[in-house]
C-alpha positions as CSV (number, residue, x, y, z in Angstrom):
1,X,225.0,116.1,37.3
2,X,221.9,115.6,35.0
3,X,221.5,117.4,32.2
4,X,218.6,120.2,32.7
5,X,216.6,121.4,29.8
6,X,216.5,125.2,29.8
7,X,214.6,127.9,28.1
8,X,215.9,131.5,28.0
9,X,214.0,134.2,26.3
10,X,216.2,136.4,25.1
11,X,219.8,135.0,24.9
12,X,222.1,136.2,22.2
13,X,223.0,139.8,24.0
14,X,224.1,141.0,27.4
15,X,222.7,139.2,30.7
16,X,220.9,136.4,28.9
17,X,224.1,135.9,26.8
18,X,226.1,135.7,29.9
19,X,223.8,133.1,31.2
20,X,223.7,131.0,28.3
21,X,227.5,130.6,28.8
22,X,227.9,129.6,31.7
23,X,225.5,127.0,31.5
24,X,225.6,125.3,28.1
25,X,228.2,122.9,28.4
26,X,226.4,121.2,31.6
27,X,223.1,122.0,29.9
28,X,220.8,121.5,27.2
29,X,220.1,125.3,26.3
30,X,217.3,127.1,23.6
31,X,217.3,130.3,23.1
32,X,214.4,131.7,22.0
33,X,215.6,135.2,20.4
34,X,215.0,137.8,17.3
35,X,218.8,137.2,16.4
36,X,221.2,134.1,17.0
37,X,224.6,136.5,16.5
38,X,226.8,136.0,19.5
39,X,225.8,131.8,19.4
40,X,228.1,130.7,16.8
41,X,230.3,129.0,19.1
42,X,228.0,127.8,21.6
43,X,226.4,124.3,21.7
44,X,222.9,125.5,21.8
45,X,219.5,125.3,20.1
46,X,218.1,128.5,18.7
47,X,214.7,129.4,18.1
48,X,213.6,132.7,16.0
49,X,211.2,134.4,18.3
50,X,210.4,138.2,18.7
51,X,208.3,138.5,21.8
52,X,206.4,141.5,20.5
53,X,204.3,140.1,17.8
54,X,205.5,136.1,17.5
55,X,204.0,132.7,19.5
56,X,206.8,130.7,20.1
57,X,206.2,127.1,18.3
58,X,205.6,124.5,21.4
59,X,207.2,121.9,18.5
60,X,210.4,123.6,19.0
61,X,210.5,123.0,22.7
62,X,211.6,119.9,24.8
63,X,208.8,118.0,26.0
64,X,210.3,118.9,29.7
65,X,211.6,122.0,30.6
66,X,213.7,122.6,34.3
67,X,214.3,125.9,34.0
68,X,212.9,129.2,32.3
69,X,214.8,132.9,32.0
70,X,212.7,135.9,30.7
71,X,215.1,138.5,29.6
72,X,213.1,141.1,27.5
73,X,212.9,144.2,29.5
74,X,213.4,148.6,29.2
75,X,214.7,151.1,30.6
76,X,213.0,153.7,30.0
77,X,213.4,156.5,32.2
78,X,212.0,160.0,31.6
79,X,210.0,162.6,34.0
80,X,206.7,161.1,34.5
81,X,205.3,164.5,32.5
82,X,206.7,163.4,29.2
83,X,205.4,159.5,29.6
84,X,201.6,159.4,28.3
85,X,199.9,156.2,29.2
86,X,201.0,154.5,25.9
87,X,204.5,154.3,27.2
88,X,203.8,152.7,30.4
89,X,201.3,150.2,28.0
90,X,204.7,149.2,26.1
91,X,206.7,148.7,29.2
92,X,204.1,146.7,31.0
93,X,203.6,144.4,27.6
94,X,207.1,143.9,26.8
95,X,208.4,143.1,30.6
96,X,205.1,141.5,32.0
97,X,202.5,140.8,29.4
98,X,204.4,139.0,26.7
99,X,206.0,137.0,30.2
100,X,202.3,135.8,31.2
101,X,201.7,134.5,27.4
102,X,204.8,132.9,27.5
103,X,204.3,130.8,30.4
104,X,200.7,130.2,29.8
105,X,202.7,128.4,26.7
106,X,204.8,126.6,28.1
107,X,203.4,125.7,31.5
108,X,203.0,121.8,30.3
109,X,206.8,121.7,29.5
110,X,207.1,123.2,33.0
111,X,204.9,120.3,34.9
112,X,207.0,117.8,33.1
113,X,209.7,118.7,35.2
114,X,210.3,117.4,38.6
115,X,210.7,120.9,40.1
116,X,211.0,123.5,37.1
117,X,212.9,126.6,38.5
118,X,211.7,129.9,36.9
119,X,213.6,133.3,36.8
120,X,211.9,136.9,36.1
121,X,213.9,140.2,36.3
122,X,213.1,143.2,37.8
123,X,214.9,146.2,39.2
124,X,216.1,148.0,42.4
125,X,213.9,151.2,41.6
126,X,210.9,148.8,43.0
127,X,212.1,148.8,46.5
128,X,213.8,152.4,46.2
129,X,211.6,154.8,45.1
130,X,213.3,156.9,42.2
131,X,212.5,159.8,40.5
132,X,212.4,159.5,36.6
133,X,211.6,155.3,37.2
134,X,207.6,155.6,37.3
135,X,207.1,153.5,34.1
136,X,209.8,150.7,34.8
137,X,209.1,150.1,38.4
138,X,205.2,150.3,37.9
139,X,206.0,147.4,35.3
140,X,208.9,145.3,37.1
141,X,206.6,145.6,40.5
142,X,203.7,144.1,38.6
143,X,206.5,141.3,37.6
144,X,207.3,141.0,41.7
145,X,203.9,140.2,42.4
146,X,203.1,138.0,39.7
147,X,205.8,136.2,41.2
148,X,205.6,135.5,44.7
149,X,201.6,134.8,43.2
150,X,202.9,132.1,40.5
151,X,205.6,130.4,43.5
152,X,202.5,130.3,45.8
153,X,200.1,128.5,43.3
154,X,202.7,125.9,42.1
155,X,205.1,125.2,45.0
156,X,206.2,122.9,45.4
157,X,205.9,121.8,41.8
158,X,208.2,124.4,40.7
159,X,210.3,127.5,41.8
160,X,209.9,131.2,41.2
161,X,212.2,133.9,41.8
162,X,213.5,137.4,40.9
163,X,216.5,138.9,40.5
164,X,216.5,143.1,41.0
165,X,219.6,144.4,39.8
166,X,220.9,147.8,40.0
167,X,222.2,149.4,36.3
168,X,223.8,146.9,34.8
169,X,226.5,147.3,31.5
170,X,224.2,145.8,28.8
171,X,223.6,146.5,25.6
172,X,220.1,147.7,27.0
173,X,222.2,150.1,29.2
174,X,224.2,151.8,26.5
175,X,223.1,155.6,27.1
176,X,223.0,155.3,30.2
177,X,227.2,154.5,30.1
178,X,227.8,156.1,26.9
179,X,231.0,157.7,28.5
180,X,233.5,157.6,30.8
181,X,231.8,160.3,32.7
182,X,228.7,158.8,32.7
183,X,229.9,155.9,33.6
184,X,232.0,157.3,36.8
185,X,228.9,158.9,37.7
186,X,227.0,155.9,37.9
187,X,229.8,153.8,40.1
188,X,230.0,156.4,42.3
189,X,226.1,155.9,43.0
190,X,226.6,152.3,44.2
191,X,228.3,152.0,47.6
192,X,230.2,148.7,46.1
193,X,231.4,151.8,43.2
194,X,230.7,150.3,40.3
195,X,227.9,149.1,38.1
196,X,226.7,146.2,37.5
197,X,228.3,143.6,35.2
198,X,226.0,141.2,33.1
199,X,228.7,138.0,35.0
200,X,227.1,139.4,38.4
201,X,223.5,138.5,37.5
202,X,224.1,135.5,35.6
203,X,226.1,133.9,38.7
204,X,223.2,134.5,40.5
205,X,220.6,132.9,38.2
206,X,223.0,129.9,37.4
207,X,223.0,129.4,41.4
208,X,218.9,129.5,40.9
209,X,218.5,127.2,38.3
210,X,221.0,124.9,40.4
211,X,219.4,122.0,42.7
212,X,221.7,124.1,45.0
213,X,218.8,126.7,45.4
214,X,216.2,123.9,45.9
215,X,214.9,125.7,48.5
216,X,214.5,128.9,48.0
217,X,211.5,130.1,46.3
218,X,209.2,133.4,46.1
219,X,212.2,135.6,47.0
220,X,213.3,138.9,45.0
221,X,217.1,139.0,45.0
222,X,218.8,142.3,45.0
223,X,221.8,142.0,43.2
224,X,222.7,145.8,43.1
225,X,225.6,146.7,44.7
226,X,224.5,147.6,48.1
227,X,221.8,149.9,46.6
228,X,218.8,149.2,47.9
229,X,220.1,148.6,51.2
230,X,222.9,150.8,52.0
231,X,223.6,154.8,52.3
232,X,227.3,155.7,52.2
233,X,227.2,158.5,50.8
């Protein structure tokens, strides 16, 4: 198996963590991340980087790059009444805006590649309307279509695809789950009953980044437990 060099923004916590280890002994993995807690025992290169405010230092990369995560994202769900348009501004940058300037970045490391594959994240409230969601899902959906856009441009120079989980238990997710009640609440939602765990999503992007997936491209991949396409209840 040859050794693919592998960019994840966003590493060191939940799904991105998850991701990182179950690829880095077959892999050449840099994480590009505000913290490097959590990596102390994995063979991987960390790069200080805080989306928000930093460019990430193109000396820092590998002059080829197979395969790109971008794992910053929000949840933040409230009535649309209480958001004011600086909140959906701060989604949108964090999930999609600092995502463009990162790939705008590294899009030479990408061409190096013989077929780069690329994974976004977005979220089942894009497909299922959901009160409470305006904010995320106007921001993720933006992420869909930049997608299927970027997949289009470049096939088939390199792959692009998203996964669209349903709540997953992340550090991200941590008020949402904050209880056991809470927590029951939420499996019951799914018709798989239960949340999401961050292993289910990184299986799922490890299968991407794979020369297994060589062939799929442009898709959004529901990994939500039967939410978006089932009614049980």
């Amino acid at each position: 198996m040859k050794r693919k060099n592998i960019l994840l923004i966003g590493g060191s916590h939940g799904i991105g963590f998850e991701i990182a280890l179950k690829l880095y002994s077959e892999h050449n993995i840099y994480i590009a991340s505000r913290t490097s807690e959590n990596l102390g025992n994995l063979e991987v290169t960390h790069i200080p980087y805080d989306a928000s405010k930093d460019e990430i230092d193109p000396s820092a990369l590998p002059e080829r790059i197979d395969g790109f995560v971008y794992c910053p994202g929000s949840i933040n769900l409230k009535p649309f009444k209480m958001l004011d348009p600086k909140a959906f501004e701060e989604d949108m940058q964090i999930n999609f805006m600092f995502l463009v300037k990162i790939i705008h970045t590294i899009l030479p490391n990408l061409k190096n590649s013989e077929q780069a594959s690329l994974i976004f994240f977005s979220t089942v409230a894009v497909k299922v309307g959901m009160p409470f969601h305006t904010s995320i899902a106007a921001a993720k959906g933006a992420i869909e279509g930049f997608a299927k856009a970027l997949a289009a441009e470049y096939a088939p120079q390199f792959r692009v695809n998203v996964i669209a989980p349903s709540l997953t238990e992340t550090p991200l997710a941590k008020r949402l789950l904050g209880n056991e009640k809470k927590k029951e609440l939420m499996n019951n939602r799914h018709p798989m009953k239960r949340v999401g765990q961050a292993e289910d999503i990184a299986n799922i992007a490890r299968f991407l980044l794979s020369d297994d997936s060589s062939w799929i491209t442009g898709q959004v991949i529901g990994v939500d437990g039967g939410m978006s396409t089932l009614n049980v209840n």
